[in-house]
N, CA, C and O of each residue as an XYZ file, in Angstrom:
720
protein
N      15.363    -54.719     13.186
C      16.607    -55.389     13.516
C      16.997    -56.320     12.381
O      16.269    -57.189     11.902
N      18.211    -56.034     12.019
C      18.620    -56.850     10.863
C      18.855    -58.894     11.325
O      18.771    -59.441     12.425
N      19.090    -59.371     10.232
C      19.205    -60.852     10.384
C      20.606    -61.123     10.406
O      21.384    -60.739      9.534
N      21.072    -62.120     11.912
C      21.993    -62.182     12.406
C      22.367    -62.958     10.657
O      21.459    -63.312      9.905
N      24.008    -63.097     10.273
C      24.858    -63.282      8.971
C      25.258    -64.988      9.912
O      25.742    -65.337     10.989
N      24.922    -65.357      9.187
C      25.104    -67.250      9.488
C      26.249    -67.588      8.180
O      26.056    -67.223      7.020
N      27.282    -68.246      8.577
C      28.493    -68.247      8.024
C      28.506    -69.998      8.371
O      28.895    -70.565      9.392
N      27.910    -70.594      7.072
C      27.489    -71.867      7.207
C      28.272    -72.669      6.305
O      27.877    -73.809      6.060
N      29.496    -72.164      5.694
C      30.106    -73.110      5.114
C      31.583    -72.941      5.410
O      31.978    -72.088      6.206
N      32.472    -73.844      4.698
C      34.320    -73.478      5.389
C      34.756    -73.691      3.652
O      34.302    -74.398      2.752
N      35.740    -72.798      3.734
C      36.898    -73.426      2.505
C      38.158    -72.936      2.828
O      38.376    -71.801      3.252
N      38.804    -73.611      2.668
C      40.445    -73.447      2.879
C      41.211    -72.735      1.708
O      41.010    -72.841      0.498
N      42.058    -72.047      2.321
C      42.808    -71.182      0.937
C      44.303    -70.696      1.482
O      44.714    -70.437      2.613
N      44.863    -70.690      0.315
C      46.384    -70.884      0.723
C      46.601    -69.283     -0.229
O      46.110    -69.004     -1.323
N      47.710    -68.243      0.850
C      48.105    -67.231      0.900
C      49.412    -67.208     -0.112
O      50.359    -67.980      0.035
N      49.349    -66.421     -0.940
C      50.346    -65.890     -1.728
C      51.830    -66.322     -1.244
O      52.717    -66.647     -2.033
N      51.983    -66.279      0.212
C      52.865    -67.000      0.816
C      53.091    -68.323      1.634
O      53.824    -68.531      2.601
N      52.275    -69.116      0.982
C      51.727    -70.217      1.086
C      51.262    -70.750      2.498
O      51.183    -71.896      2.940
N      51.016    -69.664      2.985
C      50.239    -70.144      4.320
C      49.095    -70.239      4.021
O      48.573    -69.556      3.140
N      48.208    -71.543      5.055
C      47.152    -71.777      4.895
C      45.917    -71.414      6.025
O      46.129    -71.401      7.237
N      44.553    -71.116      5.386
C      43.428    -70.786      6.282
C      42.378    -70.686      6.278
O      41.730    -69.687      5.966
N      42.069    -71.517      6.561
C      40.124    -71.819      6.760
C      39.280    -70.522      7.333
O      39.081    -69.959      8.410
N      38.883    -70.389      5.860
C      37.523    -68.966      6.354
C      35.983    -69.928      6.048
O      35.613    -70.838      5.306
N      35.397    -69.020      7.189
C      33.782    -69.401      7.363
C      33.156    -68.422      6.152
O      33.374    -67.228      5.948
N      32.217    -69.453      5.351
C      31.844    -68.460      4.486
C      30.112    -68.428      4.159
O      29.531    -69.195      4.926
N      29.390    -67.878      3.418
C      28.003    -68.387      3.129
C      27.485    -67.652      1.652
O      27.916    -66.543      1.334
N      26.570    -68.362      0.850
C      26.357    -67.494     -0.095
C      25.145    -66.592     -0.586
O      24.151    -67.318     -0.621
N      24.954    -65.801     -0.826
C      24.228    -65.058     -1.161
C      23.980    -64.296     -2.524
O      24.573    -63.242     -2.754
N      23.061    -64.872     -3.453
C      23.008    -64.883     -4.809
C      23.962    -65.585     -5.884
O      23.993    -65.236     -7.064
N      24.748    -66.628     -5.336
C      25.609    -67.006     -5.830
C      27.072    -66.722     -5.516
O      28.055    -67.171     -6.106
N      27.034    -65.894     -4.478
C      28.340    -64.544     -4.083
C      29.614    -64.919     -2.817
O      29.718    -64.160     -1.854
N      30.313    -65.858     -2.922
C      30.492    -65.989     -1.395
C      30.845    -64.908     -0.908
O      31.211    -63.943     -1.579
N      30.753    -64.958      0.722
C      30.985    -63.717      1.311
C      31.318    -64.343      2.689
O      30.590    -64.844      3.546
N      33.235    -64.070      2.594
C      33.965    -65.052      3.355
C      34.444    -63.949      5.028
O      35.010    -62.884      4.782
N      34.323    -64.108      5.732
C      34.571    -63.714      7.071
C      35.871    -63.230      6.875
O      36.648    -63.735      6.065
N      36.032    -62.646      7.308
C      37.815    -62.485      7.161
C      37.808    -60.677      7.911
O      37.083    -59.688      7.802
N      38.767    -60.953      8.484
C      39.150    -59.541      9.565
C      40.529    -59.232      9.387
O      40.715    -58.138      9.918
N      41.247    -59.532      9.052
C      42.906    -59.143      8.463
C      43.023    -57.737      8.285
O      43.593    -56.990      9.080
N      42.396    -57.343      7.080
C      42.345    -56.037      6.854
C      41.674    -55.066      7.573
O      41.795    -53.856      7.379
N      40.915    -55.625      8.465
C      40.224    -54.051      9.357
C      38.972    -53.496      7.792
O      38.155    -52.642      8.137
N      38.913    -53.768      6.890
C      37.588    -53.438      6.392
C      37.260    -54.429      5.342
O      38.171    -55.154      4.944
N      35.728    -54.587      4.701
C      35.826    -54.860      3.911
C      36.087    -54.739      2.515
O      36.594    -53.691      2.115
N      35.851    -55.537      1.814
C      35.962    -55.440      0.139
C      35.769    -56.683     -0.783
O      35.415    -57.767     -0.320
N      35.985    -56.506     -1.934
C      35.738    -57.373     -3.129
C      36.715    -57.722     -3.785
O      37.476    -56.759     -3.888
N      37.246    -58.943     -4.483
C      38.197    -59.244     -5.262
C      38.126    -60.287     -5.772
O      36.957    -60.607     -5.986
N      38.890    -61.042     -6.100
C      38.875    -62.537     -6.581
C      40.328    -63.313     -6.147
O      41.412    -62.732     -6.095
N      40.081    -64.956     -5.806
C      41.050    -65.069     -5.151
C      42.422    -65.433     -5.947
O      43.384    -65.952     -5.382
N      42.385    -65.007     -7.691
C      43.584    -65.018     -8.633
C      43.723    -63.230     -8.152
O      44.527    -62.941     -7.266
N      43.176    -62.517     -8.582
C      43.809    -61.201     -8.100
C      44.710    -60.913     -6.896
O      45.473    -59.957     -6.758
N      44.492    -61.861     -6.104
C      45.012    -61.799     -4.561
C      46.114    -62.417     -4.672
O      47.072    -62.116     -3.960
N      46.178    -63.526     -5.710
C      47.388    -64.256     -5.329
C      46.890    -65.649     -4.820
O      47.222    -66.676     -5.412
N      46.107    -65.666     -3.739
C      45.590    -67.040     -3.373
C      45.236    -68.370     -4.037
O      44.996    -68.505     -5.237
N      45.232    -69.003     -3.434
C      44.537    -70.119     -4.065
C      43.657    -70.781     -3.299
O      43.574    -70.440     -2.119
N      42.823    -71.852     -3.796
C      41.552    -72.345     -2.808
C      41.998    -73.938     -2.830
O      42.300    -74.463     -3.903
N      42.019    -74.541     -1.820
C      42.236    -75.807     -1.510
C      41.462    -77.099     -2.319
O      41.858    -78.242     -2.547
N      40.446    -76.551     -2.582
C      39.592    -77.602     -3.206
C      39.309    -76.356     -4.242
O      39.740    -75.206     -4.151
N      38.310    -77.022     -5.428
C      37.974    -76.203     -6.777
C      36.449    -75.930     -6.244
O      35.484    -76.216     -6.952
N      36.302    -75.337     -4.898
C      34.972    -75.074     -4.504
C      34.001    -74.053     -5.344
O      32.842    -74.251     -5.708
N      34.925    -72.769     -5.562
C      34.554    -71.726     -6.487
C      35.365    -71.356     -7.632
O      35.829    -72.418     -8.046
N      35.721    -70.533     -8.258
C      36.434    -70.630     -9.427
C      37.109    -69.322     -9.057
O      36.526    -68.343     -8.593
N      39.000    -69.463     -9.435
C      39.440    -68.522     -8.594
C      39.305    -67.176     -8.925
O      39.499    -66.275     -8.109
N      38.926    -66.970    -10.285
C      38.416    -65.667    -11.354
C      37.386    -65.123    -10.530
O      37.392    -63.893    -10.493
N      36.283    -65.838     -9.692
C      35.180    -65.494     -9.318
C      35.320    -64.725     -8.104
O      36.111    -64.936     -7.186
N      34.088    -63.411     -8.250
C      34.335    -62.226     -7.452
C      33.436    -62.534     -5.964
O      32.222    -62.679     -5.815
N      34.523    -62.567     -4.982
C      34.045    -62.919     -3.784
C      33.887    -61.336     -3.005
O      34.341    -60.298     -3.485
N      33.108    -61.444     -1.656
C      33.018    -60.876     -0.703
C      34.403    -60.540      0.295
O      34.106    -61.447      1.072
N      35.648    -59.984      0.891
C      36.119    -60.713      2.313
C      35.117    -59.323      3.352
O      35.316    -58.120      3.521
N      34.349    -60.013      3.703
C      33.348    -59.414      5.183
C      34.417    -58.917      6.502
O      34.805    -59.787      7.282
N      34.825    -57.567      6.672
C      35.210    -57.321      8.088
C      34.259    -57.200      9.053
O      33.625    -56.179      9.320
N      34.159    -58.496      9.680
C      32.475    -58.629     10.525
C      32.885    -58.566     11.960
O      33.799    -59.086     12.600
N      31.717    -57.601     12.306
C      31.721    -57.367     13.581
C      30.648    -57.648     14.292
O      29.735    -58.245     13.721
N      30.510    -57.279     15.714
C      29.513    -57.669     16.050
C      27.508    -57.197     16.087
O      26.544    -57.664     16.693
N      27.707    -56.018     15.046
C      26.617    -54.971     15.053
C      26.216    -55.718     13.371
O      26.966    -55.393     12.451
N      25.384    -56.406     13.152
C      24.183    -57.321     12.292
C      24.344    -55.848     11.460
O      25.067    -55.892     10.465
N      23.680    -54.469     11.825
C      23.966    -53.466     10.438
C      24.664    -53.269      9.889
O      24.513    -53.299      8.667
N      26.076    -52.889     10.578
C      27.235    -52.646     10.419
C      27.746    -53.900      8.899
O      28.106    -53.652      7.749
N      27.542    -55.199      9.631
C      27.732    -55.749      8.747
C      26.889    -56.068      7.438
O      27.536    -56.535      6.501
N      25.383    -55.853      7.238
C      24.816    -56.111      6.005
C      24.950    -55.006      5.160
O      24.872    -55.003      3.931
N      25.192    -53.919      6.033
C      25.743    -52.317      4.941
C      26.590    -52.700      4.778
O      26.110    -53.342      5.713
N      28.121    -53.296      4.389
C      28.864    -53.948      3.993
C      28.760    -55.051      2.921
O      29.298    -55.096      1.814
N      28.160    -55.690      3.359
C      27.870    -56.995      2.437
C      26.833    -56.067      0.881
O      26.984    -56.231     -0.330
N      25.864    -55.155      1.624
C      25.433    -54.835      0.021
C      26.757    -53.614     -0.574
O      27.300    -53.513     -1.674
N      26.883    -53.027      0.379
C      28.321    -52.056     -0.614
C      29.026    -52.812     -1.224
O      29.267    -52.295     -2.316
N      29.622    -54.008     -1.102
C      30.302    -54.705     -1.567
C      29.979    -55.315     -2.913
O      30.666    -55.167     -3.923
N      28.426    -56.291     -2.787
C      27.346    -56.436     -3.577
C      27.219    -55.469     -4.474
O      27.185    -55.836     -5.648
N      27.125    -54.113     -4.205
C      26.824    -53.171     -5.350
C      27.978    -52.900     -6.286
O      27.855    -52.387     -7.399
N      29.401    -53.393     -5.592
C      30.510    -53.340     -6.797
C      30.764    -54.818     -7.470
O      31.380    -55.141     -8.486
N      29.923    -55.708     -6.336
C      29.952    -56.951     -8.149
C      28.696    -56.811     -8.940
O      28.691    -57.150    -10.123
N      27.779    -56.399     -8.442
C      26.701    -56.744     -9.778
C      26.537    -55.239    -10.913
O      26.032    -55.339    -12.031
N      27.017    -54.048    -10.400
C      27.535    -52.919    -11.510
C      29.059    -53.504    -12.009
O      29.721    -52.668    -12.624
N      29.576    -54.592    -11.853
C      30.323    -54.840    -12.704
C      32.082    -53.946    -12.140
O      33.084    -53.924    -12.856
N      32.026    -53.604    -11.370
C      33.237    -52.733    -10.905
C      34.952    -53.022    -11.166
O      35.376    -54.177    -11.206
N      35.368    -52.474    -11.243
C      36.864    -53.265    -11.839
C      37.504    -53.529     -9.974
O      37.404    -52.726     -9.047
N      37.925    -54.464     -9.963
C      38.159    -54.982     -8.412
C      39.497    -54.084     -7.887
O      39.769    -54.126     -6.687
N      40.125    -53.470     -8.581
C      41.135    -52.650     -8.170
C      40.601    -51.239     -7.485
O      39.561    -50.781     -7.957
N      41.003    -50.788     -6.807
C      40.597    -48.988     -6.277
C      41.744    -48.287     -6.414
O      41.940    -47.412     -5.571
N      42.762    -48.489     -7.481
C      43.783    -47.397     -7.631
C      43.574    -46.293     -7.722
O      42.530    -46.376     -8.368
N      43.693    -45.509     -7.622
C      43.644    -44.128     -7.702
C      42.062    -43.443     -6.953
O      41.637    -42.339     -7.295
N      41.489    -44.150     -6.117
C      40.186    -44.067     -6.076
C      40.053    -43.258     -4.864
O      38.988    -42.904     -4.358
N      41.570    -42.926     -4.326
C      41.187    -41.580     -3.476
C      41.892    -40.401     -3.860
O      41.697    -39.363     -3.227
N      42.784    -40.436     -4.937
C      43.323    -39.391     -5.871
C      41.876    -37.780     -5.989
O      41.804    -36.681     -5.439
N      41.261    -38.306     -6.700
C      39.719    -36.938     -6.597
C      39.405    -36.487     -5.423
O      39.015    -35.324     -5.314
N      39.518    -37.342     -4.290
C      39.614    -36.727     -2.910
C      39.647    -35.564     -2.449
O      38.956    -34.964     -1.626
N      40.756    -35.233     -3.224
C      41.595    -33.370     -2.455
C      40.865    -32.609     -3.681
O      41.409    -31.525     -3.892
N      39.816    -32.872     -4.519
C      39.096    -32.094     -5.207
C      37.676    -32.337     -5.159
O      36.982    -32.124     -6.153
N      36.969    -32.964     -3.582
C      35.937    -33.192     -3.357
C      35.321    -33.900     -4.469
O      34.161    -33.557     -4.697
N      35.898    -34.963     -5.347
C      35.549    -35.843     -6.204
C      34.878    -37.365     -5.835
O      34.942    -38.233     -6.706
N      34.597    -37.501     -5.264
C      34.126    -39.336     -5.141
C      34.230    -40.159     -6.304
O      33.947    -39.664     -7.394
N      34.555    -41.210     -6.229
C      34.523    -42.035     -7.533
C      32.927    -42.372     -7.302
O      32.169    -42.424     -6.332
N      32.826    -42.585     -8.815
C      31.585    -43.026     -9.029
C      31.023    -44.342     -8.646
O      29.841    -44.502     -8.342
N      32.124    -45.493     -8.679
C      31.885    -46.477     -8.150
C      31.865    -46.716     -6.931
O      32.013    -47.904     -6.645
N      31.702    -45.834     -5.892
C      31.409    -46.007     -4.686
C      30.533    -45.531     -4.131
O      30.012    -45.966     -3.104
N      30.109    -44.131     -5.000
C      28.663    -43.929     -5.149
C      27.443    -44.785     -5.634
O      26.362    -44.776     -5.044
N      27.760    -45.685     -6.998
C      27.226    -46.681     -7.110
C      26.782    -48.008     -6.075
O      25.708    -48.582     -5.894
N      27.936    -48.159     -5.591
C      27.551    -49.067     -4.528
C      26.876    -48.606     -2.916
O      26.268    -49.340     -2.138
N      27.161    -47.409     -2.782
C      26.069    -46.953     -1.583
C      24.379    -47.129     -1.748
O      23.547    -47.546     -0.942
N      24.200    -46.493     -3.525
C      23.229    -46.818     -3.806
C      22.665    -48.434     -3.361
O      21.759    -48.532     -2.533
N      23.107    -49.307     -3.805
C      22.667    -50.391     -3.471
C      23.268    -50.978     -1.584
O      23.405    -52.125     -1.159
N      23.444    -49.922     -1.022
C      22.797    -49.898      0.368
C      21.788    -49.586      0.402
O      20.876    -50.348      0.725
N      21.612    -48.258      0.053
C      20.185    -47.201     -0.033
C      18.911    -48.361     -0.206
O      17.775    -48.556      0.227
N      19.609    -48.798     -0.864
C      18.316    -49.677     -1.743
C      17.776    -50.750     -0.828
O      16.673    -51.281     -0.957
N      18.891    -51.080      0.346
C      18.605    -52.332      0.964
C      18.557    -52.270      1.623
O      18.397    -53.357      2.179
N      18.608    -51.023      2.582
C      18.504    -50.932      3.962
C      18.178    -49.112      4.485
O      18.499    -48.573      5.544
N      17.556    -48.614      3.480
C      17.160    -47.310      3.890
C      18.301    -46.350      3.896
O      19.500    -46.595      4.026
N      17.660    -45.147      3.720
C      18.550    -43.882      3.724
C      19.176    -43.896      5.622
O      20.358    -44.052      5.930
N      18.284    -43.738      6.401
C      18.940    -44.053      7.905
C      19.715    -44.923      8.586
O      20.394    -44.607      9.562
N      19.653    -45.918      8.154
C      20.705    -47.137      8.165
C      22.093    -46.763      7.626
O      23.132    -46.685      8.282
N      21.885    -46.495      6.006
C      23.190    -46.292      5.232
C      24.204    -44.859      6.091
O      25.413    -44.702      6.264
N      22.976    -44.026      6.458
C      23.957    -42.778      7.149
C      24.488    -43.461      8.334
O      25.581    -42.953      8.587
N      24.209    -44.356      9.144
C      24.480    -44.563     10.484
C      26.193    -45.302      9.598
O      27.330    -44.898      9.357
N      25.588    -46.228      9.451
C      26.856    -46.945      8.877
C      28.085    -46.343      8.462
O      29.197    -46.669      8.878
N      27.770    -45.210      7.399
C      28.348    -44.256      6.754
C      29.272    -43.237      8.082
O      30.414    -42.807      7.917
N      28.610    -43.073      9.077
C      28.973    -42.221      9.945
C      29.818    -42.980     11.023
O      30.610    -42.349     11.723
N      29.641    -44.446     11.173
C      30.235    -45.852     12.018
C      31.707    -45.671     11.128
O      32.767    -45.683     11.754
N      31.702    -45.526      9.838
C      32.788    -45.826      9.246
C      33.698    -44.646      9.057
O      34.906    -44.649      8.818
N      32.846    -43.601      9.218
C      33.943    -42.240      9.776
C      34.713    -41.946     11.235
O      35.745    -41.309     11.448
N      33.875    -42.605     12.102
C      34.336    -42.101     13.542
C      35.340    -43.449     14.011
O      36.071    -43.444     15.002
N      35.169    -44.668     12.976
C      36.613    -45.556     13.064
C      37.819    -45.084     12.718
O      38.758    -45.077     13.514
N      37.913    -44.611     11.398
C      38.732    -43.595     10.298
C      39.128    -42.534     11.470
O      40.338    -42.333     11.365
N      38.583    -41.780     12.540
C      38.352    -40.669     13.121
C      39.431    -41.737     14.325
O      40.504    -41.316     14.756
N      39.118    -42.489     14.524
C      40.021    -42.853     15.912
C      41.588    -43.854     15.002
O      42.621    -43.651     15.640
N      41.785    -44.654     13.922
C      42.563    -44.474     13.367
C      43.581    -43.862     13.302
O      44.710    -44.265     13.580
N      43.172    -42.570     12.830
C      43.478    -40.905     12.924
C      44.648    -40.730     13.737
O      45.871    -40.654     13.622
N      43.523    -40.691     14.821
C      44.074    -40.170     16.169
C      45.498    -41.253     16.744
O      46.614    -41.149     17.252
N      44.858    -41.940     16.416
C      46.273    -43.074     17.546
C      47.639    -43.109     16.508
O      48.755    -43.485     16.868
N      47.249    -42.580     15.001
C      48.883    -42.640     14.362
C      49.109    -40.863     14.818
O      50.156    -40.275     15.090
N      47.854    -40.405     14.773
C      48.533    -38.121     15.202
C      49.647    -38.724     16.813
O      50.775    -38.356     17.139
N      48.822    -39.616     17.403
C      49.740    -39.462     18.725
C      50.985    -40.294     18.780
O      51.903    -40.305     19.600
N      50.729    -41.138     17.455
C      52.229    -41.601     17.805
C      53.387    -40.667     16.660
O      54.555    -41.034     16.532
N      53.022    -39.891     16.180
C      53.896    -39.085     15.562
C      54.595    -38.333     15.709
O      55.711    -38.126     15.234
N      53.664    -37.555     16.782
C      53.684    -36.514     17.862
C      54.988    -37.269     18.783
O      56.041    -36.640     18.884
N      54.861    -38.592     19.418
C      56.015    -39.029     19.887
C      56.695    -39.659     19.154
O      57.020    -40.844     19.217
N      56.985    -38.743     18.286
C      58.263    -39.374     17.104
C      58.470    -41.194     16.728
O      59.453    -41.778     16.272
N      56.748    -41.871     17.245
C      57.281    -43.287     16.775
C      56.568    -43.876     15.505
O      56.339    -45.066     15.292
N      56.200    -42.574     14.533
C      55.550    -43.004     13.320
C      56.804    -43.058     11.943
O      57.325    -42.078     11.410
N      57.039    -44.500     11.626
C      58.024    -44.366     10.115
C      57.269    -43.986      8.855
O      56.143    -43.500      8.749
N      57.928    -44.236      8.160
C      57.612    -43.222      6.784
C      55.877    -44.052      6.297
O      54.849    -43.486      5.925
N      56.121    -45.391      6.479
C      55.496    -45.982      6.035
C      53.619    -45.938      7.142
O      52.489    -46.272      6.783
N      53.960    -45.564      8.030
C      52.984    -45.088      8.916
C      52.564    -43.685      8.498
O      51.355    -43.453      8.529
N      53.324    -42.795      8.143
C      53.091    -41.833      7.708
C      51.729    -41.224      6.251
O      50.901    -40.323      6.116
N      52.314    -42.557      5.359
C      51.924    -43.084      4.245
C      50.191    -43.304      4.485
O      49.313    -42.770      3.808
N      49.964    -44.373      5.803
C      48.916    -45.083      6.256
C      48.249    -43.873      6.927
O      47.032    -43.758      6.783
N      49.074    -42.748      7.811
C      48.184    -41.525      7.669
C      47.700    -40.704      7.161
O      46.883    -39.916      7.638
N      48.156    -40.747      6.011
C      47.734    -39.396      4.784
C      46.610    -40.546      4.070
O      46.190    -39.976      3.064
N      46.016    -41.793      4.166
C      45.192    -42.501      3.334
C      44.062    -42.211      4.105
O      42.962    -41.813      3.721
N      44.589    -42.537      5.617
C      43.103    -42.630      6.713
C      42.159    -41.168      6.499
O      40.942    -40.986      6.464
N      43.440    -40.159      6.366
C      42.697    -38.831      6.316
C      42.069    -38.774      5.134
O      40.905    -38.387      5.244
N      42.504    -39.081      3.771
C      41.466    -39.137      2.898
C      40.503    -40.051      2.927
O      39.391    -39.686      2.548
N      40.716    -41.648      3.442
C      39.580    -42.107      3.509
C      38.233    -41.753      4.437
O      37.122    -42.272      4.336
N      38.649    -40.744      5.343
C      37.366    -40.130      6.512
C      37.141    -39.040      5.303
O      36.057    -39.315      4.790
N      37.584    -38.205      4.816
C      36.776    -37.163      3.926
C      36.334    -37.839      3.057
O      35.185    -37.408      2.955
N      36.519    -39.078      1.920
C      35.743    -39.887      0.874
C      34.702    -40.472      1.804
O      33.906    -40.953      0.998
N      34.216    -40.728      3.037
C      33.365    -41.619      3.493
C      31.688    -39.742      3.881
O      30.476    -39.525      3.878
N      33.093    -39.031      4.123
C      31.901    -38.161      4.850
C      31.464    -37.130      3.650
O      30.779    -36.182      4.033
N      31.831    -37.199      1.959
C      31.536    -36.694      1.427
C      30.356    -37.601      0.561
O      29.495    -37.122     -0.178
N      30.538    -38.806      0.820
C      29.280    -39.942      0.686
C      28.221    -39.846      1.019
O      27.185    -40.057      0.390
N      28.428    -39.417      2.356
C      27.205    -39.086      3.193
C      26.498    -38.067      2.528
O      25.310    -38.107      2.207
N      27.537    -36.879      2.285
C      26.482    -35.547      1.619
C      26.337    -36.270      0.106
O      25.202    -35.889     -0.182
N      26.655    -36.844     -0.706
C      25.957    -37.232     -1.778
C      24.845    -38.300     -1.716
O      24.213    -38.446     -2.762
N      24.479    -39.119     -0.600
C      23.173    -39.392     -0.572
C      21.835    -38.583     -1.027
O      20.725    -39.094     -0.879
């Protein structure tokens, strides 16, 4: 059983549109790794890439943070925290443009192969598949609730958009799996 994620510190940060909001955060190797659920997954960035800013000069805004989509399953979330981990310490460029483009040619980027590895590394080959397979059958219900609202003609273009990503992001997650 993994170790419950203790989110033992706060910093305030003000949104590109100058709204403001206190995330719970904690660090790990130097790394913060800030709570945050907005987006429905996680990832890596820095809070000048974002636009943000930080209320106090707690961290430096160049510096590559965590945002954790944490839930309530302790695996769920530390397979996260090292995938994430494995794209700051290989050095990863914080953007994923084009990073489901190879997709429709059974391509994976390498940098996401890289960073599974350092799941692998931290929590076993059985763990990383469970996770790996947690993060397909979300993608998998995703899916489903924009197929049915399309079906009743209440998906716009821009939903449309958000369905053709989900479907590549469930084939980039389940072609992960077979490259373990």
């Amino acid at each position: 059983m993994e170790a419950e994620i203790v989110f033992n510190k706060r910093m305030n940060i003000v949104f590109a549109n100058g709204r403001e909001q206190t995330l719970d955060y904690f660090l790990s190797n130097d790394i913060p790794i800030l709570k945050y659920n907005s987006r429905g997954y996680s990832f890596c960035s820095s809070f000048r890439e974002l636009g943000w800013t930080i209320e106090k000069e707690i961290i430096s805004e160049d510096k590559k943070v965590i945002f954790l989509y944490y839930t309530q399953n302790n695996l769920y979330n530390w397979c996260s925290v090292y995938h994430e981990l494995g794209h700051i310490t290989n050095n990863h460029p914080l953007s994923s443009d084009g990073r489901l483009d190879g997709i429709r040619e059974g391509i994976v980027s390498v940098y996401e192969l890289e960073a599974d590895k350092n799941v692998l590394k931290n929590m076993g080959r059985a763990k990383t598949e469970v996770w790996l397979n947690h993060l397909a059958s979300k993608l998998s219900k995703e899916i489903e609730l924009r197929e049915d609202a399309k079906t009743e003609g209440r998906l716009n273009s821009q939903g449309e958009k958000i369905l053709e990503r989900f479907y590549l992001s469930k084939e980039e997650v389940l072609l992960r799996i077979k490259y373990l």
